[in-house]
N, C-alpha and C positions, 0 to 999 in steps of 0.2 A: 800387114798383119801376119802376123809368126805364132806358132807354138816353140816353147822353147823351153827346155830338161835347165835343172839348177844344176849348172858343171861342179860347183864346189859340191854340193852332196855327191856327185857320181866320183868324185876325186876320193873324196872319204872313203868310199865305199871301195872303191878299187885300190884304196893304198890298204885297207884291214885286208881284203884279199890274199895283196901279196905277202903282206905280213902274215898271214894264216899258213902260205904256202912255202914262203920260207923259215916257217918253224917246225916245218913237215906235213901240212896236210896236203889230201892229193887234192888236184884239182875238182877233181870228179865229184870228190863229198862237199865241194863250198856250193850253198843254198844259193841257189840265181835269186836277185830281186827285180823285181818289174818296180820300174819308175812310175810312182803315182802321181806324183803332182806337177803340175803344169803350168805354164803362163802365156798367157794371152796377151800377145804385144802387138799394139796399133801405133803407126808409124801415121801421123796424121798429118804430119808435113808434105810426106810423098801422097798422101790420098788428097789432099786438097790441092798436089801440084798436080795431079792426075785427073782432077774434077771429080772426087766420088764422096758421094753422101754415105754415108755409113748408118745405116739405121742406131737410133740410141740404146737400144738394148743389145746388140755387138759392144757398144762404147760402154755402156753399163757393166759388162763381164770380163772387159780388158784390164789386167790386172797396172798397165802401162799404157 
């Protein structure tokens, strides 16, 4: 079980970056964004090699 960031959005975001900052802005004035969304990945092959019951509402909120 993982949380795990959508790399292709954090890629977006940091290719407009550097394009902001190679058309002249300072780094200073680029807006931080905090990553909102998330994913919940259960790897159910290693928890059943492991022996473990996962309650169903964990497996209800795993997006994988």
């Amino acid at each position: 079980m993982a949380y795990t960031v959508d790399l292709a959005e954090l890629l977006r975001r940091l290719a407009d970056d550097v394009d902001k900052i190679l058309h002249g802005a300072k780094p200073g004035d680029i807006r931080f964004i905090k990553t909102t969304t998330f994913q919940l990945l259960v790897n159910l092959k290693t928890a059943n090699a492991l022996g473990l019951t996962l309650p169903p509402a964990l497996l209800a909120r795993a997006t994988r």
